[in-house]
Backbone bond lengths (Angstrom), bond angles and torsions (degrees), N, CA, C in turn:
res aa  C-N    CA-C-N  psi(-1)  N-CA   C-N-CA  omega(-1)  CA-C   N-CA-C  phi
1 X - - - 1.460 - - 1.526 110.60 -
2 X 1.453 126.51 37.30 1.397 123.85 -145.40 1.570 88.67 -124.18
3 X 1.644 123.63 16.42 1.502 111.32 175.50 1.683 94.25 -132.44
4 X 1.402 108.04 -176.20 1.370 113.03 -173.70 1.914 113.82 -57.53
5 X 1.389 86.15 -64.28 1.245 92.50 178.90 1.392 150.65 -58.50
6 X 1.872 103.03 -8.65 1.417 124.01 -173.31 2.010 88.50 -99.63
7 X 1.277 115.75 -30.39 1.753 112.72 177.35 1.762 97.64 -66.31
8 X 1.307 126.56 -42.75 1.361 105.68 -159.26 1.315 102.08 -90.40
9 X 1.545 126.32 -11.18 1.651 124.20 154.74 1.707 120.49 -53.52
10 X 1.688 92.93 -52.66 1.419 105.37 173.16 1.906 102.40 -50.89
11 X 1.220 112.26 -75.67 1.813 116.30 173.21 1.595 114.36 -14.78
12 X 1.626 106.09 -61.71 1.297 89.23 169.48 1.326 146.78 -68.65
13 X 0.947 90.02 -42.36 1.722 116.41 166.68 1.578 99.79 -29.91
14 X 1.410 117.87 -85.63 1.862 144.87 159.22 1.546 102.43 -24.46
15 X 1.830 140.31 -17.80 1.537 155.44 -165.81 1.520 98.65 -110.34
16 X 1.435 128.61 -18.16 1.946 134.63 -169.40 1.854 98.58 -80.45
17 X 1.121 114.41 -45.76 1.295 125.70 177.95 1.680 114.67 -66.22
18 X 1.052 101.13 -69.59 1.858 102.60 170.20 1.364 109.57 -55.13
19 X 1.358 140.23 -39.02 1.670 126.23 148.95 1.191 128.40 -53.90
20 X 1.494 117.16 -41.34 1.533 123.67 157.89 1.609 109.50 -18.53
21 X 1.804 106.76 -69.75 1.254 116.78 -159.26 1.522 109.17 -88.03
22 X 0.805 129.95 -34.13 1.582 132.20 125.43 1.143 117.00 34.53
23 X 1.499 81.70 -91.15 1.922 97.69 -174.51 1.231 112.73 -121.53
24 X 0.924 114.66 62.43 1.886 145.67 165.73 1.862 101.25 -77.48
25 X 1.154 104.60 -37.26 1.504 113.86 -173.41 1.689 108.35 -131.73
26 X 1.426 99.26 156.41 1.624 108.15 175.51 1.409 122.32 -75.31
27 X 1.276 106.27 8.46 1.404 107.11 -170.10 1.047 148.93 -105.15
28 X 1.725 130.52 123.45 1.142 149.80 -115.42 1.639 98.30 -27.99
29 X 1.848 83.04 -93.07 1.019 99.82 169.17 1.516 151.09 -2.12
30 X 1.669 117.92 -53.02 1.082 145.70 -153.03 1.768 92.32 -101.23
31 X 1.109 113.25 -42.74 1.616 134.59 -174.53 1.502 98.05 -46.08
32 X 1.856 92.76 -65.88 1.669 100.18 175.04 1.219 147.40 -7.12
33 X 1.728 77.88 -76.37 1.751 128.03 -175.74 1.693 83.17 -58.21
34 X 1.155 117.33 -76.39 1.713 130.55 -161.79 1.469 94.60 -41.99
35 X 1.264 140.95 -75.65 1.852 152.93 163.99 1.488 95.09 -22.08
36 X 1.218 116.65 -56.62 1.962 100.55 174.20 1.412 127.21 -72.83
37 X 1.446 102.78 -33.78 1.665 117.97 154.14 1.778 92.59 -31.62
38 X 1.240 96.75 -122.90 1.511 134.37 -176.01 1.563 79.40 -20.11
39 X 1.284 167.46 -79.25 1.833 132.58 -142.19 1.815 93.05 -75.06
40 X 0.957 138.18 -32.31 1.230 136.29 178.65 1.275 108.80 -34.04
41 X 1.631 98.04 -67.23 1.371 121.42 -147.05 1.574 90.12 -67.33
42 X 1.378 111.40 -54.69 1.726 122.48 179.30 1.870 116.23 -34.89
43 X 1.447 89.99 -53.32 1.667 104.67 176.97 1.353 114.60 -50.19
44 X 1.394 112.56 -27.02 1.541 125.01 170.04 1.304 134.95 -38.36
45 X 1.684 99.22 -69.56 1.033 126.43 169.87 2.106 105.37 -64.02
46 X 1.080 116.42 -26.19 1.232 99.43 179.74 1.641 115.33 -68.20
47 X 1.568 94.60 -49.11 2.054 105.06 165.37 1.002 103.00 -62.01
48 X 0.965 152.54 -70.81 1.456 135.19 -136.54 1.993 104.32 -73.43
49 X 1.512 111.99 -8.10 1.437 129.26 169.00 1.613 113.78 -60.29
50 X 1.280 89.62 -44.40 1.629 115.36 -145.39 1.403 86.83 -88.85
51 X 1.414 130.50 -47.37 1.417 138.28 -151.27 1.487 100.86 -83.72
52 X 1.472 124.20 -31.68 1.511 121.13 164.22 1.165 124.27 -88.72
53 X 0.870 110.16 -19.89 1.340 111.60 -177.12 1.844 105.13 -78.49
54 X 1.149 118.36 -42.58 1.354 134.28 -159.06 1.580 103.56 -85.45
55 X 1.441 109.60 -44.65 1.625 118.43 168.35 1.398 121.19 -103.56
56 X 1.670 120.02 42.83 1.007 118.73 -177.80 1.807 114.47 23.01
57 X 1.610 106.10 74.95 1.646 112.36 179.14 1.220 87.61 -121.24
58 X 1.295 160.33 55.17 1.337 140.88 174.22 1.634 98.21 -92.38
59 X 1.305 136.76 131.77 1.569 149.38 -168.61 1.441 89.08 -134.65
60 X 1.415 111.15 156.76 1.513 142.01 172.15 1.764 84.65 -68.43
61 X 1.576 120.58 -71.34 1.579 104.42 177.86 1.222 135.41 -50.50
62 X 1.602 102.18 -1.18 1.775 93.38 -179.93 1.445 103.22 -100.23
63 X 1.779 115.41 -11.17 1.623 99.92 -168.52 1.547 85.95 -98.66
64 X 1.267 132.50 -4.26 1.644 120.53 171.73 1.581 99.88 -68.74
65 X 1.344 120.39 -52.25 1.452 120.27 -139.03 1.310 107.57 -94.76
66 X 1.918 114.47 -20.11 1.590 104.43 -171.77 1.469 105.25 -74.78
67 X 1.231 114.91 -38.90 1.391 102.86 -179.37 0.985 132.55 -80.31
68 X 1.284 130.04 -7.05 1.708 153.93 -165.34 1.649 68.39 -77.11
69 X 1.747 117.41 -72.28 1.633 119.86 -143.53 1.683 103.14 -73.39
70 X 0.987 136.38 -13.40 1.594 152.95 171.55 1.676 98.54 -58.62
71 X 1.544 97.69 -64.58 1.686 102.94 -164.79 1.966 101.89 -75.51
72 X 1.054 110.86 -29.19 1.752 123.04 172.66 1.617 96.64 -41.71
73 X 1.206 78.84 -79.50 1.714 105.78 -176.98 1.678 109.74 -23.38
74 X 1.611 106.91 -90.02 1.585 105.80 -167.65 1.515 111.55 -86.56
75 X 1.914 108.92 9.67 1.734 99.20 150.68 1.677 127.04 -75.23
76 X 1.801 105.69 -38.71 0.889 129.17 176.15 1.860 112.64 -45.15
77 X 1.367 115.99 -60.30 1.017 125.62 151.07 1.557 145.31 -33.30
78 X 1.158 105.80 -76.94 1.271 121.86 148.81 1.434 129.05 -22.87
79 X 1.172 110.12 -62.11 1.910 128.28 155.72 1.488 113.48 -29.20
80 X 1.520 94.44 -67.44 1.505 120.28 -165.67 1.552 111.04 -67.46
81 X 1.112 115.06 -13.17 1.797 125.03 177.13 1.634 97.85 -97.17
82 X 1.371 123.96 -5.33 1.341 121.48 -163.27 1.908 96.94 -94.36
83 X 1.392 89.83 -25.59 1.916 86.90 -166.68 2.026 97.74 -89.75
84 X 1.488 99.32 -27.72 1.510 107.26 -177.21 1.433 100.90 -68.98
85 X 2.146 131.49 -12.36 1.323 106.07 174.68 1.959 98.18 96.81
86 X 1.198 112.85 -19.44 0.776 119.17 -170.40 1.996 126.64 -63.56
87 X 1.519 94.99 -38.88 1.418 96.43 163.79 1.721 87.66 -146.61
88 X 1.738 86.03 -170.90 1.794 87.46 -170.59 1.959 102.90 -97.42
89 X 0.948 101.71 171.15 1.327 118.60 -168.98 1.060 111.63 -76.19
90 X 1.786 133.07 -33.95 1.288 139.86 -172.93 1.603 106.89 -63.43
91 X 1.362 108.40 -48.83 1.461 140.60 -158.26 2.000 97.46 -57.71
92 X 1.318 108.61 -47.58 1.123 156.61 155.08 1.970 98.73 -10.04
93 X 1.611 78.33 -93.69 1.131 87.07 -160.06 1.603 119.17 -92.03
94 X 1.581 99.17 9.89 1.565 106.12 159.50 1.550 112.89 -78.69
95 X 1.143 114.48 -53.46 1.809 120.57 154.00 1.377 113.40 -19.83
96 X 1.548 137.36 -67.34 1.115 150.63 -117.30 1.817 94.51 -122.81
97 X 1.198 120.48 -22.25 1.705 144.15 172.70 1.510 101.51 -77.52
98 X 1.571 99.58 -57.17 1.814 94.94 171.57 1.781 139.70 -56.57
99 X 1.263 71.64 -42.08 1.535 94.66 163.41 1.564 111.68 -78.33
100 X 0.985 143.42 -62.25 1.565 126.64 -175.57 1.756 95.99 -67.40
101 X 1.292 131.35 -35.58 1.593 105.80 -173.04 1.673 113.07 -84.99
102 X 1.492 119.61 11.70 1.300 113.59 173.36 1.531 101.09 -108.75
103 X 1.677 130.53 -15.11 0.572 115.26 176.11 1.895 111.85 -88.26
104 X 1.178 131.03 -14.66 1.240 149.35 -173.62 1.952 87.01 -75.26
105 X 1.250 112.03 -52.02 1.454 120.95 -160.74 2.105 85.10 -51.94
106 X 1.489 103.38 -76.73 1.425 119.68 -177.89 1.507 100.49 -23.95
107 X 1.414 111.53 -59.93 1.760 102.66 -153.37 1.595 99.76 -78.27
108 X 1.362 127.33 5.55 1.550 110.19 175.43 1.519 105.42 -107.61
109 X 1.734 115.78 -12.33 1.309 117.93 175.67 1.585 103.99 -79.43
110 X 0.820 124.90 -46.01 1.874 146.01 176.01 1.574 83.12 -37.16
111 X 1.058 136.11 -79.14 1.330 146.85 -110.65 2.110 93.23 -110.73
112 X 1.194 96.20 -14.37 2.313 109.79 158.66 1.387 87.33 -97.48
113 X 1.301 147.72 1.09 1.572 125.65 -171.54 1.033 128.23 83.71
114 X 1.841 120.34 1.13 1.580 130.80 -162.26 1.398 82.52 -105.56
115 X 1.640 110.32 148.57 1.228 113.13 159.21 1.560 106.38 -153.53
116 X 1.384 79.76 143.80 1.644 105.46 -134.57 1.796 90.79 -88.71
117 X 1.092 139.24 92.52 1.923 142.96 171.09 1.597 97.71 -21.74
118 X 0.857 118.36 166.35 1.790 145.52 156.89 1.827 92.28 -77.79
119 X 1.277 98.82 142.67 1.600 109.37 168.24 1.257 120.94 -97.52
120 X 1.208 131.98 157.44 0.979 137.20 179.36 1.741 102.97 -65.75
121 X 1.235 139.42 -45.75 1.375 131.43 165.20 1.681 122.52 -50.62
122 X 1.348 102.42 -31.99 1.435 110.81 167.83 1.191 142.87 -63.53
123 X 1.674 98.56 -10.91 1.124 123.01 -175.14 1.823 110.41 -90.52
124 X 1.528 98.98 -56.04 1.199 118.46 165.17 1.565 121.76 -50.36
125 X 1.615 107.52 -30.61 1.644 100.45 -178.50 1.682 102.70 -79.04
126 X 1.455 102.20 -3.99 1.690 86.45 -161.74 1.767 104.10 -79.79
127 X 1.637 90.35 -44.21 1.337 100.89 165.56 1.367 133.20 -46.54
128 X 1.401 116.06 -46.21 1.440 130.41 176.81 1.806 101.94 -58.02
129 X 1.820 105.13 -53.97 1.280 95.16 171.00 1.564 132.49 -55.80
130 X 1.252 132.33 -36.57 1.243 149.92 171.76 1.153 114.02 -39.00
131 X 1.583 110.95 -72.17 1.590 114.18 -174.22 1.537 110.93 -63.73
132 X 1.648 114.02 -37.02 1.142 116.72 174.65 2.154 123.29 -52.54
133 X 1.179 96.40 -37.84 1.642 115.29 -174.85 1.736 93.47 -70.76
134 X 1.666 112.90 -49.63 1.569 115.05 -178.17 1.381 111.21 -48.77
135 X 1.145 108.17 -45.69 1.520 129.53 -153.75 1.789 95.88 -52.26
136 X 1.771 86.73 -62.28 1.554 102.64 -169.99 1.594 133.67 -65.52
137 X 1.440 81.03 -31.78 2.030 95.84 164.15 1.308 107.14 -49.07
138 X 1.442 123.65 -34.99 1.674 130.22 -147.45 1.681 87.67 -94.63
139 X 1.372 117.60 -57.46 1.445 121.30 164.75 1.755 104.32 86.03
140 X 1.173 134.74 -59.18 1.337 174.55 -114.87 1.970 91.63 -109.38
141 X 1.183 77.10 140.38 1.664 96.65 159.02 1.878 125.21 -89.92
142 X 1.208 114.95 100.57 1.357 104.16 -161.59 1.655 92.44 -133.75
143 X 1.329 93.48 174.26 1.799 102.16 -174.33 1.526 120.42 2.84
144 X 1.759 106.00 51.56 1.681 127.62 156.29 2.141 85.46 67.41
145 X 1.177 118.07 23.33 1.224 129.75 121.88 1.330 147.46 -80.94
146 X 1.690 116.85 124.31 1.261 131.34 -165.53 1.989 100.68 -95.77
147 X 1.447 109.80 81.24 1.697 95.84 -167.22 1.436 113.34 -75.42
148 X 1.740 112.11 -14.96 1.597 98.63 173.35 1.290 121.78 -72.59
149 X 1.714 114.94 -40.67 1.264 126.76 177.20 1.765 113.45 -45.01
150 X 1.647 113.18 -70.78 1.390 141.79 141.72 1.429 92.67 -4.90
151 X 1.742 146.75 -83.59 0.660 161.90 -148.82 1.482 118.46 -55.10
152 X 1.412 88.64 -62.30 1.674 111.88 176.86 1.552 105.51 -87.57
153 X 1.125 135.13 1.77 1.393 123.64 139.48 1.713 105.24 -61.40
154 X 0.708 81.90 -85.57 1.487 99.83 -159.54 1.999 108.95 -38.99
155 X 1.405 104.39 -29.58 1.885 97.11 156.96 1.330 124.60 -66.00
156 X 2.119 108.67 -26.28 1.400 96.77 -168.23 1.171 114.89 -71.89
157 X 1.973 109.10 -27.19 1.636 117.31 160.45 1.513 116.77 -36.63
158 X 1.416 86.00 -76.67 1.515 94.19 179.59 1.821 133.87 -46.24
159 X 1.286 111.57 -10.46 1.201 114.97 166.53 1.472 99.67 -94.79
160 X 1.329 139.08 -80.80 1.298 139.90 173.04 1.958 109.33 -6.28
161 X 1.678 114.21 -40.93 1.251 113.87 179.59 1.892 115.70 -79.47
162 X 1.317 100.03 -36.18 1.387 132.43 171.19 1.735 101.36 -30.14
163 X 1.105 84.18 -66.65 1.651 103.32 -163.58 1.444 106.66 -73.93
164 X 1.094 112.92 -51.00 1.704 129.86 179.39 1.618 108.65 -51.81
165 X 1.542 117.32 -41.83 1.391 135.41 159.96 1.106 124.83 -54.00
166 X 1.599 124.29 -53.76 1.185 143.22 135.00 1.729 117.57 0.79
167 X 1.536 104.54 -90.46 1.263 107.93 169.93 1.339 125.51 -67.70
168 X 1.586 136.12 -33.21 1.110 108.89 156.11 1.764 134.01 -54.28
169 X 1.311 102.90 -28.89 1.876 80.06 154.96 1.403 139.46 -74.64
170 X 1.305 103.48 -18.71 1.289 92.87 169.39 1.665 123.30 -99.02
C-alpha cells in the first residue's frame, strides 16, 4: 500500500464500513451522508485507475485489492438497500453470484497462468451498477427527480449487463 494508488484502494476499502453504518436506517439525512460516502468512495476507484496507469504504479496488490474493494463496495451497498426495501433481494444476489463466479473463474485461470482482461461490458456494468446503487441511497424525490425510479432503471440495465458480462466470460 506504499504508492498512491494502492492508499486510495486501501481508502475505499476503510469507506465500505462507514456506508455500512450509513444505511442502517432510512433516514434522510444519514442516506445523504451515505450517497456522498459511496461517490467518494467511487471517485476512488476512478484515481487510483488514472494514478497507475499514468505513473506506471500497477502492483500485484493493486490488481488483488481494486477489485476485491469495487465488488466490497457496490455489494456492501447493494445488501444494505435490500433491508431499507429498497430493491429486491433476488436482483441482489444475481449481481453478487456474477461477481464472485467471474471472480472464482479469474482465480483458477490466474493460477494456469491465463489472465483473463476486464471486458469492456464489465466496465459498463460497474458503471450502470454505481449510478444505480447512488441513485438508490438518495431514494427521495428531489429537484423534480424521481432517484428510486431513476435508480431502478438503471439496475434493471445494470443487471441485464451483469449477466450478459457474466456469460461472456465464460
Amino acid at each position: 500500500m506504499t504508492n498512491i494508488p494502492n492508499a486510495l484502494t486501501l481508502f475505499r476499502i476503510l469507506l465500505v464500513p462507514v456506508l455500512l453504518i450509513l444505511l442502517l436506517t432510512p433516514d434522510i439525512l444519514l442516506n445523504l451522508i451515505a450517497a456522498f460516502v459511496f461517490t467518494i468512495a467511487s471517485f476512488t476507484d476512478i484515481l487510483d485507475g488514472y494514478f497507475a496507469r499514468r505513473h506506471n504504479a500497477v502492483t500485484q496488490t493493486g490488481k488483488l485489492f481494486d477489485p476485491l474493494a469495487d465488488k466490497l463496495l457496490i455489494s456492501t451497498a447493494l445488501i444494505m438497500l435490500i433491508s431499507l426495501e429498497r430493491v429486491q433481494a433476488w436482483i441482489v444476489a444475481l449481481i453478487i453470484g456474477r461477481e464472485l463466479t467471474v471472480t472464482g473463474l479469474r482465480g483458477m485461470a490466474s493460477s494456469e497462468g491465463v489472465v483473463i482482461q476486464a471486458s469492456r461490458s464489465g466496465k459498463y456494468k460497474a458503471i450502470f451498477q454505481s449510478v444505480a446503487a447512488f441513485c438508490l441511497i438518495i431514494h427521495g424525490k428531489y429537484l423534480m427527480i424521481d432517484f428510486h425510479r431513476t435508480g431502478m432503471i438503471f439496475l434493471w440495465i445494470a443487471l441485464a449487463i451483469t449477466l450478459w458480462s457474466g456469460y461472456d466470460y465464460f
